[in-house]
N, C-alpha and C positions, 0 to 999 in steps of 0.2 A: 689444204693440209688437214690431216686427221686430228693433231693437236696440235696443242698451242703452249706456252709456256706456264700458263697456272694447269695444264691438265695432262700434264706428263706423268700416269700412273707410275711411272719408274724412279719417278724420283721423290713420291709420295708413299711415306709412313704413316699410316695408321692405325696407331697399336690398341687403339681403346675406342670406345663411345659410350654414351651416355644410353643405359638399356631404356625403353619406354615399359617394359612391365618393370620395371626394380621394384622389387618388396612383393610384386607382383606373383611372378611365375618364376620354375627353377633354373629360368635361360641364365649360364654364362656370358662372363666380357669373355668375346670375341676378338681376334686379333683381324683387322679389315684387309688386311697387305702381307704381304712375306717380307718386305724390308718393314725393320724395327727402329725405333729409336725418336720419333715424334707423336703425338695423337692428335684426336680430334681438335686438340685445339688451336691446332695446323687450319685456318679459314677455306685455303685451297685444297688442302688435304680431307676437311669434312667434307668440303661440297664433289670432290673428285668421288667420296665414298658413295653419295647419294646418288650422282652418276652411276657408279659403276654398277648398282643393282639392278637397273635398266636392263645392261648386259647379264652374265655372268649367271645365266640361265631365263631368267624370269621371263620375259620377252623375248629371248632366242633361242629354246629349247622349246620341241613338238612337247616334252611331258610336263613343261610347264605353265604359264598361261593360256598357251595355246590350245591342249590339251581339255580347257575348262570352256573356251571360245567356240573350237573349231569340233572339235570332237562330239560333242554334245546337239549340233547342228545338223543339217540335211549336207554341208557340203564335205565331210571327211569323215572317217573312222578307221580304228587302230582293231583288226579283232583279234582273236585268240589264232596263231596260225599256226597246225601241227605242235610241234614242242614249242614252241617261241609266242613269246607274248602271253602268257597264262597270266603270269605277275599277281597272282589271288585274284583275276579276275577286276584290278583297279580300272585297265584301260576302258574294255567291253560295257564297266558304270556308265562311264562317262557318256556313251549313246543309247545304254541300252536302258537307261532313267535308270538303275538303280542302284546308285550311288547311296550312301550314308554316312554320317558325321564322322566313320574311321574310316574311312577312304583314305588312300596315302597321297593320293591325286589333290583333293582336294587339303588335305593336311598340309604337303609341302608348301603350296603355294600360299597359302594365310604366312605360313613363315617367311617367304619371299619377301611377300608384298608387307607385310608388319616390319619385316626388318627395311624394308627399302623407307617406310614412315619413318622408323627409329633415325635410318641414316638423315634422311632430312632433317629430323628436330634437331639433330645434334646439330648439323650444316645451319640453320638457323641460328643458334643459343652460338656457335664458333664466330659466324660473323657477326651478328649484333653487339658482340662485345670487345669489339676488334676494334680498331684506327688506321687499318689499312685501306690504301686510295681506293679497292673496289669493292668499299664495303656495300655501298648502295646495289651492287650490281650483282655481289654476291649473292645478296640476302635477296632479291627478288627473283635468281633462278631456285634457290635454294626451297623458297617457299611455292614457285611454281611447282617443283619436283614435288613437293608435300601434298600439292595438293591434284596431283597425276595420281599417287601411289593411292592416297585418301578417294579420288574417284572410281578407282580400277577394284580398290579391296570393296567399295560401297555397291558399285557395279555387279559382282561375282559373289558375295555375302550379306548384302542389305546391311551390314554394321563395320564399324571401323574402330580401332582403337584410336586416343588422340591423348596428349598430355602438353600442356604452357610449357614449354622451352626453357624458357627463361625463368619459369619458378621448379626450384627443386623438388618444392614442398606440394608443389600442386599434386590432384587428386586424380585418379585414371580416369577419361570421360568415353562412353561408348557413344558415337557417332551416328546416326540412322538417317540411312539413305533418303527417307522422305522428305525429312525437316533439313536434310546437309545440303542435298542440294544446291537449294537458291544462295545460302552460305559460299558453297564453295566457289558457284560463278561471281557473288561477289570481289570473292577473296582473288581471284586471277585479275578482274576486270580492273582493280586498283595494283596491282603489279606493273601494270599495259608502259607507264611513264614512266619506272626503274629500268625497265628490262632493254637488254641492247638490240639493235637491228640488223638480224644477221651481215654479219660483213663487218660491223662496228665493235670494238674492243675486244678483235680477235675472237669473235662468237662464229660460228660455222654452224654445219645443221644439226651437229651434235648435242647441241646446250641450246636451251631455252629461250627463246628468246621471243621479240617483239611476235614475232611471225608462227612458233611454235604455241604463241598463249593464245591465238587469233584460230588456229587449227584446232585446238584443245576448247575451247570457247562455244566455237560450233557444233562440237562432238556434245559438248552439256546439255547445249538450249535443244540441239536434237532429240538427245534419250531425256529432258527434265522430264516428260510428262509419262513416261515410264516408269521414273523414278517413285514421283509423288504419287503412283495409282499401279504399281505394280502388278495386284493378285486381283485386277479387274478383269472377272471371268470372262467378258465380252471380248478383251480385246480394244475396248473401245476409248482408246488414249487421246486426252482434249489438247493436242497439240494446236491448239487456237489461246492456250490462254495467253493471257496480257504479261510478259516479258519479265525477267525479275528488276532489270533497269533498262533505260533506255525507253523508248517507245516500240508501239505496236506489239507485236505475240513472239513467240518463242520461235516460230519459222521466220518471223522477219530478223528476228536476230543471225540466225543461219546464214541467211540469205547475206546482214551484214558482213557480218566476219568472215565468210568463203569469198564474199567479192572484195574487198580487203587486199587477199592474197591473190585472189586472179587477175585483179587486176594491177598491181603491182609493179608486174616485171621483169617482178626480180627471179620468177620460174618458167618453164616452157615444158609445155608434155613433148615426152620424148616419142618421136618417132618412132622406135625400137622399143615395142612395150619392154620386150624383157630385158633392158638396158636398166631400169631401175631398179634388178634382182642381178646382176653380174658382179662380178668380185672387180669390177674399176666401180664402182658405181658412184667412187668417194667424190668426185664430183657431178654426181647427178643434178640435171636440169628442172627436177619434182622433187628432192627432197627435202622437206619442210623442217622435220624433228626427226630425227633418224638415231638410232644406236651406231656409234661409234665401234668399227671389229678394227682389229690387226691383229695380225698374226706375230707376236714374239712371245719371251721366254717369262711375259710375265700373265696377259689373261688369255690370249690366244684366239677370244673369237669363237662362234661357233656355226658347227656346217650340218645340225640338228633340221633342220629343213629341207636341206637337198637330200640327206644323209637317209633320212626316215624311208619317203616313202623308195628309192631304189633300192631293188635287187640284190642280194648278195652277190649274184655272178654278174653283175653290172659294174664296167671295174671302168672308171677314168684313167687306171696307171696300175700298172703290176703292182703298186703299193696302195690300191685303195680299193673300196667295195663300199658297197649299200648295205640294207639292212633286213628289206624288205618286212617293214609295219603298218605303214597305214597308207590307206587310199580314198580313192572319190568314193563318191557314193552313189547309188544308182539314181536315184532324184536328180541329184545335181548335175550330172553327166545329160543327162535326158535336157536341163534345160538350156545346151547346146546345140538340141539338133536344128538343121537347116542353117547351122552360124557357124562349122566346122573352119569357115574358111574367115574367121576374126582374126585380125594379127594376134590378138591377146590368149587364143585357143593353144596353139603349136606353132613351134618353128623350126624348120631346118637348118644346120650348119653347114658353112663353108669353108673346108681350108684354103691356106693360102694358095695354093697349085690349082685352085678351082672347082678341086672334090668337092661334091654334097653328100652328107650323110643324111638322108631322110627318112630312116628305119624302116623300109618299107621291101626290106630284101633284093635290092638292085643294086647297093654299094658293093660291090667285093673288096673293097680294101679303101685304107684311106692314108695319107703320107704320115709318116714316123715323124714329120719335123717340128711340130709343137712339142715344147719338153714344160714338163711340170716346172715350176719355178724353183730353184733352189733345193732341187733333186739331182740326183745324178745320174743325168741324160735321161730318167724316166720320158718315155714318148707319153703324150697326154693324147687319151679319148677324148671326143665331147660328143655327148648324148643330143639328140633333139630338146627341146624346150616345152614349158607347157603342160597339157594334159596330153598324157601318151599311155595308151588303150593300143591292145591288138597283139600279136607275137612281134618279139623282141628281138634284135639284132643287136653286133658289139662283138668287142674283142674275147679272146677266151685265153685263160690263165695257163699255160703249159705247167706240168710238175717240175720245169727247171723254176718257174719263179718269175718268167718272163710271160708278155705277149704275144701269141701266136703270130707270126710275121709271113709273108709270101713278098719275094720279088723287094727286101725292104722297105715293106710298106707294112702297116697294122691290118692284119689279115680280118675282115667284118663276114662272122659266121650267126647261123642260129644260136639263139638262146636256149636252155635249160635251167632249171632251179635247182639252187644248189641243195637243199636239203631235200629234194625228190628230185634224183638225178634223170628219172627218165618223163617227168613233166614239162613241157614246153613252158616256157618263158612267154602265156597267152595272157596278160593283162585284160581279164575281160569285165566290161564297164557293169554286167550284170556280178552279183553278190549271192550265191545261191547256200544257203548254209540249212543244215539239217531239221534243226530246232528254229524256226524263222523266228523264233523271240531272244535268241541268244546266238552273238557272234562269236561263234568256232569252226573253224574250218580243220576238216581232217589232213596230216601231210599232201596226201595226191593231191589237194584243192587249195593251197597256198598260194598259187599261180592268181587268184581272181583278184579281181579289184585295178580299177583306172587308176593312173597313180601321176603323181604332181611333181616336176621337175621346172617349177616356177622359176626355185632361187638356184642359180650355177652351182653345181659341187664346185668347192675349190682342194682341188688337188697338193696344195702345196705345204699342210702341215699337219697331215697327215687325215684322216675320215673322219674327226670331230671338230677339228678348225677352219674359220675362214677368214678373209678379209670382207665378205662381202656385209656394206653396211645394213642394218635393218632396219626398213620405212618404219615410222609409227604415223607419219603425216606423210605426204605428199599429194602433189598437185592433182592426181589424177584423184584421189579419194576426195577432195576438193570440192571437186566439179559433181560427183555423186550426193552429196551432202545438199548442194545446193539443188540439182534435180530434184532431189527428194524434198526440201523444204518449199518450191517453186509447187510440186505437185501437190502436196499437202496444204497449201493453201489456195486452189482451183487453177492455178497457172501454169496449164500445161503446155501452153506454148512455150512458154520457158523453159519448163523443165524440159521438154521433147529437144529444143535447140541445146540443152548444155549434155544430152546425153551422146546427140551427134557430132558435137564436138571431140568428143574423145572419141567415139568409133570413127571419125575421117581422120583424127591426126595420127591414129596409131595406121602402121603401113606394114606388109607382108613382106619376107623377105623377098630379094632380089630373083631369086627361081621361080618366084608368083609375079612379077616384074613389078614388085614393089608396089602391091594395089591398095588401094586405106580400105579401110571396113566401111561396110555397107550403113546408108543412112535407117534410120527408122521414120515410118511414115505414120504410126501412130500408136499414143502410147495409153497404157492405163495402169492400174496397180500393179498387174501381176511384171508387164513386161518393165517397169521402173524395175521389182525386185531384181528379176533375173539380171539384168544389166549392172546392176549395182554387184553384184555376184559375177557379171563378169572382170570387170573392172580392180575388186578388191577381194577375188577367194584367198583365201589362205594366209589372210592378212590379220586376224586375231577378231575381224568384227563382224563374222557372220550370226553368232547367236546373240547380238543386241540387235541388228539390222531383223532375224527373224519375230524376236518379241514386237519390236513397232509393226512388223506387217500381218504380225496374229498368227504366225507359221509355228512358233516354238511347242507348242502342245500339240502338234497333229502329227499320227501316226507315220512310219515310218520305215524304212528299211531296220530290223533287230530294234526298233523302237515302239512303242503302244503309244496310244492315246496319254498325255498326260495331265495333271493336275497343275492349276498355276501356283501354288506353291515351289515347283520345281524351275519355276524358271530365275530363282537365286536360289545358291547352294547353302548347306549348313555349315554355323559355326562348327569348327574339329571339334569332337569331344573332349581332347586334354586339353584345350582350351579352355573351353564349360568348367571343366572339372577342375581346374587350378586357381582360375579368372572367374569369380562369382558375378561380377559387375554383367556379363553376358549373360545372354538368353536367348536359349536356341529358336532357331527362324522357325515360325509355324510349320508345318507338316512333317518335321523332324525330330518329333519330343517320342 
C-alpha cells in the first residue's frame, strides 16, 4: 500500500506552521493543505507536511533539485531551444557555470529545501510535546526528514538555516557544511533504535525508517570528506579518515551500512532494470526510501521526468505530449559505447498480441488495446525505455484530435518536430550549437540531443502526473556505494564483484532472449565512474559522484574549465539581503 492511516494526505489539515525565519525574513504563514480546520499541531499532520516536501516538486521536478544535480553535470542538459527554454537564460547557468546568487534555479530551490527544514522543525516541536502512542516513532522520522532536507541544503549551498524547536526564543543558527557534518551523521546514527523497520508499524518505502537511515548513513560517510575539504584544488579528498563513530575510516563505514541492507533480504534487484521507474513500481523489490506519487485530486504526483526530456509530437495518448527540454549529453552518451546492449541502456516494448515496438522503423502499427487508465477509451502508446538517440517513430496526432489508426490498430509513422514541422524527429547524441560556450539552438536544430525516457510517462492524469514512485535509495544505488567505498579503499576485487553483480542480474528484454549484461573483467577509476553512471543517471547524484572523482571542474560540452568554488552554489541574494546572519559562499561576493 501507498499509505497508511496516519499518512492519508486527505484527511490531513494543515493550516499553519511554525516559520524558521519568524522575525526573520518577510515569508508568510502558509496554509500546508487545501483542507482547513486543524494545524501543525496535528502530530500526523506535521510530519505528513515534512513528507510531503519530498514530493511536491522538490525531488520530482527536472527544475528542481534536479536541475542543480543533474543539469550542472556531464550527464544532462536543458538548452535554449528555438523559442522555448530562453527562461532569462536560468536553465543554460546551470551547465554553462554561470549561474549567480539571482538565479531563479537556484532561488526556488533554497525555498524548497528551507521550507521542507521549517516542515521538520515544526513535525519535531508537534511530536515532542504530544502523548500519543507513536510518539517515539514520530519524532525520529520527523528528525531523520530534518536532517535529509539539512544535508541536501548543506550539499548544494555549504550553509543551512537551523532554529531549537522546542525554544520559541531560540536564535537563528547558520549551519556549515564543514563542521555539520560529523553533527549530522551523529544525529541519524542515534535515531537507528526509534526508527521502525520497514514493514513494522505500518512504515513502507515511503517513510524513514530503519533501512532509509542505513542508505542515508552511507551517502554521508561517502561525500564526509567532500564535505570537510570541499574547494581542495587538487581534488584530493582523504576519504581514509578515521570514521566520525564506530571504528575504522569513513569507507569502512560505507561498506557497513550498504552491507546492512544487502544483506538483509528484505530487497532483491530487479531483473527489469526499468521496473524500478514504471508507474506499478509501488511495490518494487529495490526501493529503499522512495517518494510516495498518486494520482488523485489532492497532490497528484508528478511525470516532470518522463515529461521533460520527450518530444512535443511524442504523444502516449491523443491526450498527452512531451515537451522536448533536456537531454544527454555528449560525454555521457560516449561512455556507453561498446555497452549499447546493457539492459539498463534501452528497452523495447511488447504488447500483449506480441507486437514489439523497437523504434527502429520496422513497426507499422501496433494494437489499440492498451487504454490509458481512467480515460475514455484513449488507446495508450508506449515508447522504448532508456536512452533513445537516432530518428524517432510513433503515433501522429490527426486534426480530428485522435491517433492516426490503419487496419484498427495505432498506425507507427516517422517523426517530426512540432515546432520545425519540416525537421525530423533525429535525437542526435552529438550537441552542435553556434557559440560552443553557450547552449542555443536555432529552431531547425531542436531536433539534437539523446534524450532519457528512464522513468514511464504515465498517461493517466494527464502530462504533469504520475503514480510512478521516485527512488531516493534503492538497492541498486546500494551496491554502487559499496563498489565505490570497496575501491577507494584498495579492494578491488570487491568492488569489481559488486559491480558484476548488478550488470548479470539486470536482463534484456525477451527479443534479446533475455541476456544479463556483460561481466567486467577489470576495473579502475574511470571504469567504477562510468558504471556508477550507468546504474544511477538521472537519479539526482551525478554532481556529488563527479566532485569525489575530480570530474566537476573539467571542461565540457557549453561548459569551460571551472573554479572549485563552483562546485557549491550561492546563497540567493534576498536571502543575503533580508538574513544578515549569512554570508555569501566565497567566489560569489
Amino acid at each position: 500500500m501507498k499509505t497508511n492511516t496516519f499518512f492519508n494526505i486527505k484527511t490531513l489539515a494543515l493550516s499553519s506552521f511554525v516559520l524558521l525565519f519568524a522575525n526573520c525574513t518577510s515569508l508568510d504563514e502558509k496554509v500546508l493543505d487545501e483542507v482547513l480546520g486543524e494545524n501543525g499541531s496535528n502530530p500526523a499532520g506535521a510530519l505528513a507536511a515534512a513528507y510531503d516536501r519530498l514530493g511536491d516538486g522538490t525531488f520530482t521536478d527536472h527544475g528542481a533539485v534536479f536541475a542543480m544535480q543533474e543539469y550542472s553535470s556531464d550527464e544532462a542538459i536543458l538548452p535554449t531551444r528555438g523559442s522555448d527554454w530562453g527562461d532569462g537564460g536560468k536553465w543554460r547557468a546551470m551547465h554553462e557555470f554561470t549561474w549567480q546568487s539571482d538565479n531563479a534555479v537556484i532561488g526556488s530551490n533554497w525555498d524548497l529545501l528551507t521550507n521542507g527544514i521549517t516542515r521538520s522543525l515544526t513535525a519535531i516541536q508537534s511530536a515532542e510535546t504530544s502523548t500519543i502512542p507513536e510518539k517515539k516513532l514520530f519524532l525520529a522520522e520527523a528528525k531523520g526528514l530534518l536532517a535529509y532536507y539539512l544535508y541536501t541544503t548543506l550539499d548544494l549551498y555549504g550553509q543551512a538555516p537551523y532554529r531549537d524547536p522546542m525554544n520559541p526564543n531560540a536564535p537563528l543558527q547558520i549551519l556549515k557544511a564543514d563542521t555539520q557534518i560529523d553533527q549530522l551523521i551523529k544525529d541519524v546514527e542515534a535515531l537507528i533504535p526509534d526508527l521502525a523497520s520497514m514493514g513494522e508499524q505500518q512504515t513502507h518505502h515511503g517513510r524513514f525508517t530503519k533501512e532509509a537511515a542505513y542508505g542515508f548513513l552511507s551517502t554521508m560517510y561517502l561525500n564526509r570528506a567532500v564535505f570537510k575539504d570541499r574547494f581542495n584544488a587538487s581534488s584530493n579528498f582523504n576519504f581514509t579518515e578515521p570514521a566520525v563513530t564506530g571504528t575504522g575510516s569513513d569507507m569502512d563505514r560505507v561498506i557497513y551500512y550498504t552491507s546492512l541492507l544487502i544483506d538483509s533480504g528484505k530487497y532483491k534487484l530487479e531483473s527489469d532494470y526499468f521496473k524500478n521507474f514504471a508507474r506499478t513500481n509501488d511495490n518494487g523489490s529495490e526501493l529503499i526510501f522512495a517518494i510516495v506519487q498518486k494520482i488523485d485530486y489532492i497532490r497528484n504526483g508528478s511525470n516532470s521526468f518522463a515529461y521533460a526530456s520527450m518530444e512535443r509530437n511524442q504523444r502516449t495518448s491523443a491526450a498527452n505530449r512531451g515537451t522536448n527540454s533536456s537531454c544527454i549529453t555528449p560525454e555521457f552518451y560516449a561512455t556507453w559505447n561498446n555497452n549499447h546492449d546493457d539492459p539498463r541502456f534501452n528497452q523495447a516494448y511488447q504488447y500483449s498480441d506480441g507486437t514489439w515496438f523497437t523504434n527502429d522503423g520496422t513497426t507499422p502499427s501496433v494494437p489499440a488495446t492498451d487504454i490509458v487508465p481512467k480515460s475514455a477509451g484513449l488507446p495508450w502508446f508506449h515508447f522504448t525505455r532508456g536512452i533513445i538517440a537516432g530518428p524517432q517513430y510513433g503515433p501522429i496526432l490527426l486534426p480530428s484530435g485522435s491517433l492516426e489508426m490503419v487496419g484498427g490498430r495505432i498506425k507507427v509513422s516517422p517523426l517530426y518536430m512540432e515546432k520545425s514541422t519540416t525537421t525530423r524527429m533525429d535525437f542526435t547524441p552529438s550537441l552542435t550549437f553556434k557559440d560552443p560556450t553557450q547552449a542555443v539552438f536555432a529552431q531547425n536544430e531542436i531536433n539534437q540531443g539523446a534524450r532519457c525516457f528512464k522513468y514511464e510517462f504515465d498517461p493517466e492524469g494527464g502530462n504533469g502526473n504520475s503514480n510512478v514512485d521516485m527512488p531516493l535509495y534503492r538497492l541498486g544505488g546500494i551496491y554502487t556505494m559499496r563498489a565505490e567505498a570497496y575501491f577507494r579503499k584498495g579492494n578491488t576485487g570487491a568492488a569489481l564483484q559488486d559491480l558484476n553483480i548488478l550488470r548479470t542480474s539486470r536482463k534484456r528484454e525477451s527479443l534479446y532472449g533475455s541476456a544479463p549484461g556483460k561481466t567486467l573483467t577489470a576495473i579502475d577509476a574511470t571504469v567504477l565512474y562510468n558504471e556508477i553512471g550507468f546504474e544511477l543517471y538521472w537519479e539526482l547524484y551525478r554532481r556529488p559522484q563527479m566532485i569525489r572523482f575530480g570530474k566537476f571542474d573539467l571542461a565540457g560540452t557549453a561548459k569551460p574549465v571551472s573554479q572549485p568554488f563552483r562546485r557549491i552554489f550561492p546563497i540567493p541574494q534576498t536571502t543575503i539581503d533580508v538574513t544578515k546572519q549569512f554570508t555569501q559562499n566565497q567566489g560569489y561576493n
